[in-house]
C-alpha positions in Angstrom: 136.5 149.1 116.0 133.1 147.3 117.0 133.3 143.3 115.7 129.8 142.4 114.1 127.6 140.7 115.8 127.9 136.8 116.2 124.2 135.7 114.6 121.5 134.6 116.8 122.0 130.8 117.5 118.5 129.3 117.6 117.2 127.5 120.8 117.1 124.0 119.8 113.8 122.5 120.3 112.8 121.0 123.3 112.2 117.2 123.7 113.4 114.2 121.2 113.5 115.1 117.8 112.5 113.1 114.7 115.2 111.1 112.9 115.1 112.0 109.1 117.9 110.0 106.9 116.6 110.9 102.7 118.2 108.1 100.8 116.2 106.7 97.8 112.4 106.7 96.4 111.4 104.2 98.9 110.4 104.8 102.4 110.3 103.6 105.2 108.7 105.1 108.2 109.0 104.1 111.9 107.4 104.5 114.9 109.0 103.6 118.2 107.2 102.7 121.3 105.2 104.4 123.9 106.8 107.1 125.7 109.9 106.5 124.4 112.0 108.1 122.0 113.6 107.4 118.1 117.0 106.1 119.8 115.2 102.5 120.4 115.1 102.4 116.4 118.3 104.5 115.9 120.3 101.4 114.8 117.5 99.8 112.8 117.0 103.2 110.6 120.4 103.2 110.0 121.0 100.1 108.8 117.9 100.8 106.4 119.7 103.9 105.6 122.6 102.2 104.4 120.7 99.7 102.5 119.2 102.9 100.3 115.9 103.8 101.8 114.7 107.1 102.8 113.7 106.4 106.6 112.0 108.5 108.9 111.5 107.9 113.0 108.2 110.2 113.6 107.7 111.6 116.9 104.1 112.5 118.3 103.3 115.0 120.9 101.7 113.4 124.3 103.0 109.6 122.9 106.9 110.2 122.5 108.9 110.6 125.9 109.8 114.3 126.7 106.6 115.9 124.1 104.0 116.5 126.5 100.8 117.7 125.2 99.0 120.9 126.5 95.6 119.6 124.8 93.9 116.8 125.1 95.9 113.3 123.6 94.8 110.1 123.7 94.9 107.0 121.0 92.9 108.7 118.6 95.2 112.1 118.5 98.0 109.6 118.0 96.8 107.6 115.3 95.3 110.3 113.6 99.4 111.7 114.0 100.3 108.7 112.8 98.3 108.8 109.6 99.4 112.3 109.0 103.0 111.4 109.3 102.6 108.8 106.3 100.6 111.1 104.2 103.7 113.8 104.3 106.2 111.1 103.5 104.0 109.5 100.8 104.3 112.4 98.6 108.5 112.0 98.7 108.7 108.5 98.5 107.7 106.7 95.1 106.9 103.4 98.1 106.4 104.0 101.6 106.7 101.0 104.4 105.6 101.8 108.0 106.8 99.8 111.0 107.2 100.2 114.3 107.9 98.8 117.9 105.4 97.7 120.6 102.9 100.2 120.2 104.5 101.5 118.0 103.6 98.9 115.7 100.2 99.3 116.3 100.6 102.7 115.1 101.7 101.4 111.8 99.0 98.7 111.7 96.4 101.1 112.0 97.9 102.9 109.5 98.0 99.7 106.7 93.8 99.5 107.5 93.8 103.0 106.7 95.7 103.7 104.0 95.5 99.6 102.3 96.4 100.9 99.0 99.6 102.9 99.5 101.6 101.0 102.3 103.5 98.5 100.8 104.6 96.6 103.4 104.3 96.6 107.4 107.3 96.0 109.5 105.7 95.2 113.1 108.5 94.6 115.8 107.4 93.3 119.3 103.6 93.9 118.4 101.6 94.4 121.3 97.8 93.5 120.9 98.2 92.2 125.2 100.0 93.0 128.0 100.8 89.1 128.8 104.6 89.0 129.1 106.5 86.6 131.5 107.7 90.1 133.6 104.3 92.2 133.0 102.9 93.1 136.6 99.7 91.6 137.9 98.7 94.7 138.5 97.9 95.2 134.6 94.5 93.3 135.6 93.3 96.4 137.2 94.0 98.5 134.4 89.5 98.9 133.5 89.4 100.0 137.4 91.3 103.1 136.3 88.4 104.1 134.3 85.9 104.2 137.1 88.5 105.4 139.6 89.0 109.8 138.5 92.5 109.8 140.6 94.1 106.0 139.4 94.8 107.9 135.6 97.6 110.0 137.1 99.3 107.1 138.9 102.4 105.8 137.1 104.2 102.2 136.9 107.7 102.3 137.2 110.0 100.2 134.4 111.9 97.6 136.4 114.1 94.8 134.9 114.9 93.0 132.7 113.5 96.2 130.9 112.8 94.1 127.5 116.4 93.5 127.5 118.4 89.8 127.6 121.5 91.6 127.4 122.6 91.3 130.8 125.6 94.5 130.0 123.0 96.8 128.2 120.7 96.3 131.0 122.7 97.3 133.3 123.9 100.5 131.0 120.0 101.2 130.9 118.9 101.2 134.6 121.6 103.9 135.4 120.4 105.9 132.4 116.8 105.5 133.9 118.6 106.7 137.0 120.2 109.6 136.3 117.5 111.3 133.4 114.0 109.4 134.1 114.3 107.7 130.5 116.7 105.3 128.3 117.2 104.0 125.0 114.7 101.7 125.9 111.9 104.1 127.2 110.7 106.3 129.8 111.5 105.2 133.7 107.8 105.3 134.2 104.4 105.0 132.0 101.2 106.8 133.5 98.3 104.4 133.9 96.7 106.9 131.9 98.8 106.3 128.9 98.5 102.5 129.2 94.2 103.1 129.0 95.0 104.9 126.2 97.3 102.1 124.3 94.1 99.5 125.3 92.4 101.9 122.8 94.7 101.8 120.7 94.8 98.2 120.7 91.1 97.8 119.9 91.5 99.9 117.0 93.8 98.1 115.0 92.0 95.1 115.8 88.7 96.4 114.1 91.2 97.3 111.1 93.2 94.3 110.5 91.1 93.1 108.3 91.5 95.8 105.8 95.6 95.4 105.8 96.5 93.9 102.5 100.5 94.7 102.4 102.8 92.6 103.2 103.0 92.1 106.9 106.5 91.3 108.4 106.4 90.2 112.3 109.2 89.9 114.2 108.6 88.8 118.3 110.7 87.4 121.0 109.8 83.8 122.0 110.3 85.0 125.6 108.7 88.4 125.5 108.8 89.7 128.9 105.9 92.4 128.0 104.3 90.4 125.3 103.6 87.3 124.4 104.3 85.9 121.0 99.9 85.2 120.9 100.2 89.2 119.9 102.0 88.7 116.8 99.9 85.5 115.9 96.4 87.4 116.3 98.1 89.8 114.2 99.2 86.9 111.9 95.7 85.5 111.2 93.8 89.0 111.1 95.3 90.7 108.3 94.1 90.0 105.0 97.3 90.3 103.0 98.4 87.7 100.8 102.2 87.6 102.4 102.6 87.4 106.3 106.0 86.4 107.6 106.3 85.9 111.6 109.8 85.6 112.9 110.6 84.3 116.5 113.6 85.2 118.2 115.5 82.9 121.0 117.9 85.5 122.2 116.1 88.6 122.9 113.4 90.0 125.2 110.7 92.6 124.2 113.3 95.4 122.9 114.5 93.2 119.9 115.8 96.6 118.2 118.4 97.3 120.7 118.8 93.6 122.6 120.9 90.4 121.6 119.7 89.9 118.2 119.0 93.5 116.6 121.4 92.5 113.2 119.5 89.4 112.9 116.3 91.9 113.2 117.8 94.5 110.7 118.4 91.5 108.2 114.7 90.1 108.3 113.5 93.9 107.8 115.6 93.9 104.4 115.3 90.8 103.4 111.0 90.7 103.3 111.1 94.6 102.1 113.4 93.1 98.7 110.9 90.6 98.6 114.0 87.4 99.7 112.3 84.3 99.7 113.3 82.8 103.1 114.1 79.0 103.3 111.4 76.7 103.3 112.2 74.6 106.7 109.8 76.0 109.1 110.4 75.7 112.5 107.4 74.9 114.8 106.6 77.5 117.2 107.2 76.3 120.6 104.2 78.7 121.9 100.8 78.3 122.8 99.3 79.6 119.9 95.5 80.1 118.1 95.7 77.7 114.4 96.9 80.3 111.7 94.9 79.1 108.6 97.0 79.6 105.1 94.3 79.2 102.9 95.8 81.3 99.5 98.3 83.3 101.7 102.1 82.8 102.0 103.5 79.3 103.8 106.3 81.3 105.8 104.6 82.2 108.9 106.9 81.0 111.8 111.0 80.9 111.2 112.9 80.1 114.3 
């Protein structure tokens, strides 16, 4: 006797796949950092999960670690992605927030400028508008030579510590996984110079739309930043036009804040400002160089230690 056939199993997709959890009518959609992969924002999508929201960690071909692109891909293609991602969800989702990390908040900036009317809020984690952190090499200063230079594009920058991490245990846990697989929970091992250009144009971008961002902007940053400065997060702060703006500075974390130290504290300021919590009124002074954040009509919570 001849035993069917087992079915075909299908050939499961290459590279990191998109984290989809359906939970209630409102959204939230996430976008994590350049060449890296949804497991930097696995634990903050789950604890949105659990809290009732329908959350969604995008992935974009020739910006997420392990999707290369066989056509051209560059800042626009991924905002452009970006946008298209929010305007699938939208239609599921009777509210739709966007966040993201590092660039990948930049990806859900650009999106609040242009789509002002259907975000309702923005979630920006470790926003990077400059590459000033205490650890970033001094050879970011020769990032515009890479324009004028055909072969400098293909050269890559290898991740070293602290890797964004104060978590002296899960830094360790990611430099062997940066080891053994070229990439981490905390990104790729190495960034091309080419994809660094492209996040400069990425960067300008969201600046020219800030003004246009009316939702409710969220900022969480590390006070010690190895890759960026807290001055992101303030530019951010003052640029937007939206009536709410909430900027949250962590003591105990580096740039990955959603995997280092303090990622429940992280979690809780996410669900807190998306229920609308009112947070206490004794405001910390920023101990940061910063440019004057003018209040004018807008919200008084801008810096909680």
């Amino acid at each position: 006797m001849v035993s069917p056939a087992s079915p075909a199993v299908p050939p499961k997709p290459p590279g990191p796949q998109a984290l989809n959890l359906p939970g209630g009518r409102n959204g939230v959609l996430l976008f994590h950092g350049l060449s890296s992969t949804p497991l930097e924002l696995q634990y903050l999508a789950r604890g949105l999960h659990r809290a009732g929201y329908t959350v969604r960690i995008a992935v974009i071909t020739g910006y997420s670690h392990g999707l290369p692109s066989t056509q051209v891909s560059g800042h626009r293609e991924w905002a452009a992605a970006a946008v298209a991602e929010f305007d699938r969800m939208r239609q599921q989702c009777d509210t739709l927030a966007v966040g993201g990390l590092c660039i990948g908040a930049l990806l859900s900036l650009f999106i609040a400028g242009k789509r002002p009317e259907a975000v309702s809020h923005v979630l920006s984690l470790s926003t990077t508008l400059h590459y000033d952190g205490w650890a970033a090499p001094w050879t970011r200063w020769m990032l515009p030579l890479a324009r004028v230079l055909p072969w400098a594009g293909r050269i890559a920058v290898k991740e070293r510590e602290p890797f964004g991490l104060k978590d002296e245990r899960l830094r360790a846990w990611i430099a062997a996984q940066m080891r053994e697989s070229g990439g981490s929970d905390a990104g790729a091992s190495v960034l091309r110079v080419r994809d660094l250009l492209e996040a400069k144009g990425l960067m300008r971008l969201v600046r020219q739309g800030m003004p246009a961002i009316v939702a409710p902007t969220l900022l969480v940053h590390a006070r010690d930043d190895d890759a960026a400065s807290p001055r992101s997060a303030f530019e951010v702060a003052s640029g937007v036009s939206s009536e709410r703006v909430h900027c949250v500075l962590l003591n105990e974390s580096y740039h990955m804040i959603s995997i280092d130290k303090e990622k429940a504290r992280v979690l809780s300021e996410m669900k807190d400002f998306l229920r609308g919590a009112t947070p206490p009124t004794e405001l910390a002074r920023a101990e940061v160089t910063r440019p004057p954040i003018t209040t004018n009509t807008r919200s008084t919570e801008h810096v909680r230690a």
